[in-house]
Steps between C-alpha positions, in 0.01 A plus 500: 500500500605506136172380369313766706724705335409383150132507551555866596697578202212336318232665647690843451530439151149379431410831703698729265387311201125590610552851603621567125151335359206745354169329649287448245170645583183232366255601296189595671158421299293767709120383553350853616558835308458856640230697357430837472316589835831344686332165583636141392281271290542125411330438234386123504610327164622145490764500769276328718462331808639807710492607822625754741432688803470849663395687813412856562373642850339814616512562880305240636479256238775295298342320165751236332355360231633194279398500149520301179344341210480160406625301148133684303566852711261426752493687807618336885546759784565450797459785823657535828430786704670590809402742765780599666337668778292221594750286702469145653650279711759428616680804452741487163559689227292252323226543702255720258189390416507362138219334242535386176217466251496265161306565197294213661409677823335802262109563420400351133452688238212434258503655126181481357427157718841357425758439782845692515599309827822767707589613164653146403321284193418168633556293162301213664127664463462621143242770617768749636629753374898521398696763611813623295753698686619802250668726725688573847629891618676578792503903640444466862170323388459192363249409211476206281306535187295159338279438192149288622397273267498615148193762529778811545442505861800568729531526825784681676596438863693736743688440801588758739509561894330762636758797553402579932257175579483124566437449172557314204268564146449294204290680264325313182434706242288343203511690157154387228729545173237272343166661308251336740424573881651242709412363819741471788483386827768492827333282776482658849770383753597579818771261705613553860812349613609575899801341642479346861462783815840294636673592184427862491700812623279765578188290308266456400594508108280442236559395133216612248492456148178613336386621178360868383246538216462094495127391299410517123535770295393553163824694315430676166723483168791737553426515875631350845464371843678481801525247750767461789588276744691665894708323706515693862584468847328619765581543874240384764092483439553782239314433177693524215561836313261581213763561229462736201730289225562796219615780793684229676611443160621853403666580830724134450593716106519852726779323764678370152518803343651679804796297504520519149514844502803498759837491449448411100835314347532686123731275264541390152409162615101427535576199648695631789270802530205253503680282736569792770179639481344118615775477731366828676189357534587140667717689711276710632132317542621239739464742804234411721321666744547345834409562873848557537502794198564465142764200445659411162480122460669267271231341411516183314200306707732456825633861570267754586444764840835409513818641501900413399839683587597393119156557312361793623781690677772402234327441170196733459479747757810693290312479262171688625708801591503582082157344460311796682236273592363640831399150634814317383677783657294407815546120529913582445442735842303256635754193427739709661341578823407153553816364476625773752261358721771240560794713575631383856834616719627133479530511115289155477417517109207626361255238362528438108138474445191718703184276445136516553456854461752604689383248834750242449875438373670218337910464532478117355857570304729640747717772409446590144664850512201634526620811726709614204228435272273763724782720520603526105119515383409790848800695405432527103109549570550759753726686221298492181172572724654851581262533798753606803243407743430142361859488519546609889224190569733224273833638671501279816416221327767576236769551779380165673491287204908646436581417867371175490705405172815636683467306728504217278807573325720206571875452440512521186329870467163373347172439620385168675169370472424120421251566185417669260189650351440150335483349870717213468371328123900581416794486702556870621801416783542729798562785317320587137593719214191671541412564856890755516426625130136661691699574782714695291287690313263576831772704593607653248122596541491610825818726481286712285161498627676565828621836363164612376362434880762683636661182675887553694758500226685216761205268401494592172906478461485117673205401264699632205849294642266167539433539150831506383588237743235296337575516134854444605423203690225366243785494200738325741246224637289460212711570215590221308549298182160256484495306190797672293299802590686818674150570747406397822453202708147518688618389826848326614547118337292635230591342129221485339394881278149617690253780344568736814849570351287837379436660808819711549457680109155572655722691795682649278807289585676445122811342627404207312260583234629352205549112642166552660315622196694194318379274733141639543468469099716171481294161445550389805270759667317641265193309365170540273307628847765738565797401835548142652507542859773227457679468184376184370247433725148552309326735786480874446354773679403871310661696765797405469498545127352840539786588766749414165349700290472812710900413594611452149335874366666631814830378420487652189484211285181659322476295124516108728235620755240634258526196270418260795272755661301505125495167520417398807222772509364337140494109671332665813250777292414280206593182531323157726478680801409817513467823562758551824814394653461180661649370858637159422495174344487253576342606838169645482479477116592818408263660766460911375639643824500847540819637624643348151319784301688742710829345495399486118423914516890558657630377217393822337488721796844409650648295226449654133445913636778382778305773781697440822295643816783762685251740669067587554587751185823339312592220298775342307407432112695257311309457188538181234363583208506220257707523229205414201275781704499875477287570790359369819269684780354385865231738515286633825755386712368561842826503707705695714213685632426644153321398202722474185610387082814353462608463115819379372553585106842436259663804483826607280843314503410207715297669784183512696263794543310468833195673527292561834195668428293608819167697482531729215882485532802296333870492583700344279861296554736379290760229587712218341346152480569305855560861660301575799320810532418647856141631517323710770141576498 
């Protein structure tokens, strides 16, 4: 007994001794730069090998491409296309049909008679032609820029999927910078790849790849050519579709530019700016168009016509009700109703996962808390939306999702289920941290969207008591000193400090900010790639990281979250990987999935302009303005049923001037710093 005593005292003091350390951030050497049209460029200089990878998707199409140079900045690419509509068998989430093509598996390309074999320089037949990569850019588009030869010939490539079709586009563009014509030839290909008829739901499917504008062509000094090579499915005997690359081309730039224009973060700080702006679009492309209706997918080459209770209902669809996108606003609704689908009078759970457009389930994890997941991310969606009739149609499921979490209060006044959202890779006990702090908030939720639809005050009262029962309870059970660290414990017998500590500042529960910021920002959780899901354990996943950072601007502790939120959006912008929040590593590699770039957008949205959802017309604003800044706007905020500016600028004697400018109108608010202002619409 005394030596467990002593190993406390030890690990207490060790715990204090690391809550007082100042992480010091490393230096980042960034590899890509911003320019001035709001793309990122690398430009190739003698950093090399490198590699990386990327996806976009468009509604029927996801393109993930992995891309790199080698020691002498020649090109390797490598492309995997998924069709997420085109599903086999048997019936998983995995089950899309998926191809990958190597530089290999490409057409030649002759220049005047000499080979440039898939782009790559075969060193081995001194006939070819070398290719120097000079350049990479990322906007929604990809395009990699290389010198051929040493006769000023470059070609650039683009990458793109089609914005509406099965289709993904490489387009060849070859500029004569020389002073002579110059011959150039893409040979003629056309491949047809058809899975079994035993393996096919609702087949046949049919993978083409085939080239457009292939044979010689004789380019002039100062002129071009352009060649490209599409990679389609097609359903049944259909022949593929005769695809016009440049409109294809400019509607992929079009679909960009909308979402750029959206909900535009303005701060003094390009790189978080930059960094929203990208996160807007990853967010928001991976939304396919399904039998079952438009369905935001993950992405990430396993998760697609697919949806999650933590994903789509927590992480993103919050996030669409700002966006203003009409069809992320459409796969939220859709999410919604799908789930509901599942509602039942014996309060058996709803399935974490709908698969296969919407025909199948999968509930492989047992109880994640994935009812309070659909009931925090309903409740705040149905709020910042501001449509009362969208809300009426999420209401049952709202008051189902509560009911079913009540009845899983146990004796200790939190929330049973068996997992968590990271389905059993850590130890989440019978009762986790983050499944009650949901719960909490869901109701907190509900209590107020139940007031705009005119719900019984009695309902309303007993949703506002099981709130205050539930912070109560969650500071009793879950309070606790972990590591010398006054935070919580992430389920009972937990010792060890875990990165879902954050959740409750995210709920606005501040009972014990300051040990959890400590901890949060201590070296035993915070590392170069942002939280340990485990401190000292070497896996981390984004969310979790952007759930801290979100928490930590809500709880007021503004100067600590925007120097980890610079530089975790610098390693993630700039840096090896790039240009988007990532899910995990090790699993999946740091897979781009795309409820990350929301969770990355509520950082701003909820975290740094602090807008609470309390009616379709009304919101709480807690703004955190930076200390180094004098201004910061969200503007065309499409929210609470209106469309909307939101600036925050210094004002006199340590306060904030709010400023809501709608139509040709502007209201203006002043308020001390961490003051909340009430605003109605």
């Amino acid at each position: 007994m005394q030596s467990r005593k002593i190993i406390a005292g030890i690990i207490l003091l060790v715990g204090t001794a690391l809550s007082a350390q100042e992480i010091k951030l490393p230096d980042q050497n960034d590899r890509w730069k911003i320019q001035s049209d709001g793309s990122i460029s690398w430009t190739v200089d003698n950093r090399v090998p490198h590699q990386d990878h990327i996806e976009m998707g468009g509604e029927k199409v996801a393109l993930w491409m992995q891309y790199g140079v080698d020691s002498i900045a020649r090109s390797k690419i490598s492309r995997t296309m998924v069709f997420p509509t085109f599903r086999l068998l048997p019936v998983r989430t995995i089950a899309h049909m998926t191809y990958n093509v190597e530089d290999g598996d490409l057409p030649r390309i002759l220049i005047n008679d000499r080979l440039l074999k898939g782009g790559v320089y075969n060193a081995n037949v001194a006939a070819d032609l070398p290719e120097k990569v000079t350049r990479v850019k990322h906007k929604g588009i990809m395009e990699m820029e290389s010198e051929i030869g040493r006769e000023g010939l470059t070609l650039k490539r683009t990458y793109f999927p089609s914005v509406d079709k099965p289709v993904a586009i490489e387009k060849l563009v070859f500029i004569n910078g020389t002073k002579a014509a110059v011959k150039i030839e893409m040979e003629y290909l056309e491949r047809k790849v058809r899975p079994a008829a035993e393996r096919m739901s609702e087949g046949p499917h049919t993978f083409f790849v085939s080239t457009i504008g292939h044979g010689q062509k004789t380019v002039a000094p100062n002129d071009s050519v352009v060649f490209a090579i599409t990679y389609q499915a097609v359903h049944g005997n259909d022949a593929p579709l005769v695809v016009e690359v440049n409109n294809e081309e400019q509607r992929r730039k079009m679909r960009v530019q909308q979402l750029l224009s959206k909900l535009v973060l303005e701060t003094p700080d390009p790189i978080l700016n930059t960094m929203f702006a990208f996160a807007k679009i990853r967010g928001t492309e991976s939304i396919y168009n399904t039998k079952g209706g438009y369905m935001h997918g993950p992405g990430g080459l396993r998760y697609y016509a697919a949806i999650w209770a933590n994903d789509q209902a927590e992480y993103i669809n919050p996030f669409f009700a700002f966006l203003g996108d009409t069809i992320g606003n459409k796969s939220s609704m859709n999410a919604y109703r799908m789930f509901a689908r599942f509602m039942n009078p014996n309060y058996k759970p709803i399935p974490s996962s709908i698969i296969a457009q919407g025909d199948a389930t999968w509930q492989g994890a047992g109880d994640r808390g994935d009812m309070a997941m659909i009931a925090y991310g309903a409740g705040r969606y149905a709020l910042a939306y501001g449509n009362k009739d969208s809300a009426a149609v999420l209401w049952p499921l709202i008051e189902w999702c509560l009911e079913y979490c009540r009845r899983k209060v146990n004796a200790n006044g939190v929330v049973w289920s068996n997992k968590d959202e990271l389905e059993g890779r850590f130890p989440a006990g019978n009762a986790n941290l983050n499944t009650s702090a949901l719960y909490y908030d869901a109701l907190v939720s509900a209590a107020l969207l139940g007031k705009e639809l005119g719900k019984p005050t009695s309902q309303l009262n007993q949703y506002q008591q099981q709130a205050k029962t539930m912070r109560t309870n969650i500071e009793k059970f879950f309070g606790a000193t972990v590591e010398g660290f006054k935070t919580y414990r992430y389920y009972e017998g937990n010792d060890t400090l875990r990165a879902w500590i954050t959740t409750p500042l995210v709920m606005d529960i501040f009972e014990r900010r300051e040990g959890t910021i400590a901890a949060l920002f201590s070296p035993r959780l915070w590392t170069e790639d942002g939280l340990a899901s485990l401190a000292g354990n070497k896996t981390f996943w984004d969310r979790s990281t952007l759930y801290g950072l979100r928490g930590v601007f809500a709880a007021g502790e503004t100067e600590k979250a925007v120097r980890f939120l610079k530089y975790y959006s610098k390693r993630r912008l700039l840096g090896e990987h790039v240009p988007y929040a990532v899910e995990a590593y090790p699993e999946g590699n740091q897979r781009h999935l795309s409820a990350e770039s929301g969770l990355y957008c509520r950082i701003y949205t909820e975290g740094m302009f602090g807008i609470r959802p309390t009616g379709f017309k009304s919101f709480n604003c807690t703004p955190r303005l930076p200390k180094d800044w004098d201004r910061m706007s969200l503007r065309n905020i499409s929210a609470f049923d209106n469309n909307f500016d939101l600036m925050v600028s210094r004002g006199p004697a340590g306060k904030l001037v709010i400023t809501l400018r709608r139509g040709g109108t502007e209201k203006k608010y002043t308020v001390k710093e961490g003051e909340t202002l009430k605003i109605g619409l």
